[in-house]
N, C-alpha and C positions, 0 to 999 in steps of 0.2 A: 364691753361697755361702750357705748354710744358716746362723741367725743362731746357733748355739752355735760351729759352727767361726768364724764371721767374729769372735766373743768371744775364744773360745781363742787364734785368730791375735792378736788386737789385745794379750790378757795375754801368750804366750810369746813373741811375732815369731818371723818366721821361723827364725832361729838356733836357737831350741828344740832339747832335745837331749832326745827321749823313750825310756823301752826300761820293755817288760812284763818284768818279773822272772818266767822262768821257771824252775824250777817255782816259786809263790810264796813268799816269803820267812813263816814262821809265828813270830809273837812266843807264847811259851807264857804262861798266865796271869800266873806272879810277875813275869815280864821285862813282860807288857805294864802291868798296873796299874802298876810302876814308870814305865814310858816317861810314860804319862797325868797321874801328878802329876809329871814332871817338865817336861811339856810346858805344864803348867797355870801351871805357876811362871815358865816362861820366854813366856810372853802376851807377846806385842807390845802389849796394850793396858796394861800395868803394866811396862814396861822390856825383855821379852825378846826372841826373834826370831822366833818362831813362834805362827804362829795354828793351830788345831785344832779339827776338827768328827769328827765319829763316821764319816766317809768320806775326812775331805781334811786334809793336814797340809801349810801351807805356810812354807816359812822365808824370810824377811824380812831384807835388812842392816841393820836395824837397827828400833828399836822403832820404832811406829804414831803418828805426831804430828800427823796432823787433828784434825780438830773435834774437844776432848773425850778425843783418843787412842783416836778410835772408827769411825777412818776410816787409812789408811795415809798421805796428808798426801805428803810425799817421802819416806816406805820405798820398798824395790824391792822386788818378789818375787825372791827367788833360785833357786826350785822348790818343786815341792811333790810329795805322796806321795800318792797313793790307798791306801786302806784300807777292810779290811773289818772290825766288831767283830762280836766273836762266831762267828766263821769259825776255820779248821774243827769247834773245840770251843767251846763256852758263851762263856769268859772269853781268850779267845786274840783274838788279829789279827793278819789278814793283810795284808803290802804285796803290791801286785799290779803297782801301776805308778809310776815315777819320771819325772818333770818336771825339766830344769833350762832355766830361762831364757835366751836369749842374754847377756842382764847376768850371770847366773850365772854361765855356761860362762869370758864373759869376765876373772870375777873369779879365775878356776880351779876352780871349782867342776864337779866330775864326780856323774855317776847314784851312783856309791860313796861319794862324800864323802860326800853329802845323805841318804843311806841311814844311812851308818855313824854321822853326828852324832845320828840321833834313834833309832838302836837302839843305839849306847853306852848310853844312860842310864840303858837295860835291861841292859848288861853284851853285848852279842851286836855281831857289824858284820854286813853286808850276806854276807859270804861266809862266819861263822858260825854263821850263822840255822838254825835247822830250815827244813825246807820241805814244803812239799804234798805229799802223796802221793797223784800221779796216777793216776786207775785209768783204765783206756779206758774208753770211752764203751759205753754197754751196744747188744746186737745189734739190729735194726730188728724192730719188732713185724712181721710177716705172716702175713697169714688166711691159714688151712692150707687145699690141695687134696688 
């Protein structure tokens, strides 16, 4: 096993409940800079449940109480979101794919919950999102005879 899956295995265990949001889920500009400071607000490192990075949003039962509250201590991961910023336009982002933990799943937590709790706060869930628009992939280059 390849040392990122042997990671992934060891944060999701097996139980992990994964699904790629097709077509992807598009947060529009106003809805995403809402989402950003409201995720900012809700830091596990200052009381909330989620930590955030410009790719990866993950929600936590509870705020981060290691060393400092700079480490997760006994938080769990409940899942997390992959994200694209600046996808498809400038100021937009995309979810692409949804994580939820075994501890997650076991708490009832579903790929919709954990979608709908951090695009609420943009006003949008998971099944009101804009989404991608898929064009087909363009025809294969060949040298003309």
């Amino acid at each position: 096993m390849a040392p990122l899956e042997r990671r992934a295995a060891e944060v999701y265990g097996d139980g992990a409940v994964t699904e790629v949001i097709r077509p992807a889920a598009v947060l529009p500009e106003a809805a995403a800079r809402t989402v950003l400071v409201e995720l900012a607000h809700r830091d596990v490192r200052s009381g909330g449940h989620w930590a955030s990075c410009p790719t990866l949003w993950q929600r936590y039962d509870r705020p981060w109480n290691g060393t400092g509250n700079s480490t997760p201590g006994d938080a769990v991961l409940v899942g997390s979101l992959q994200v694209t910023y600046g996808a498809p336009t400038r100021y937009a982002i995309t979810i692409y794919r949804a994580t939820v933990t075994q501890f997650g799943a076991a708490y009832g937590w579903t790929v919709e919950s954990l979608c709908d709790e951090a695009l609420g706060y943009g006003g949008y869930t998971l099944a009101e999102c804009p989404r991608a628009d898929l064009k087909p992939p363009p025809k294969p280059f060949r040298m003309g005879n």
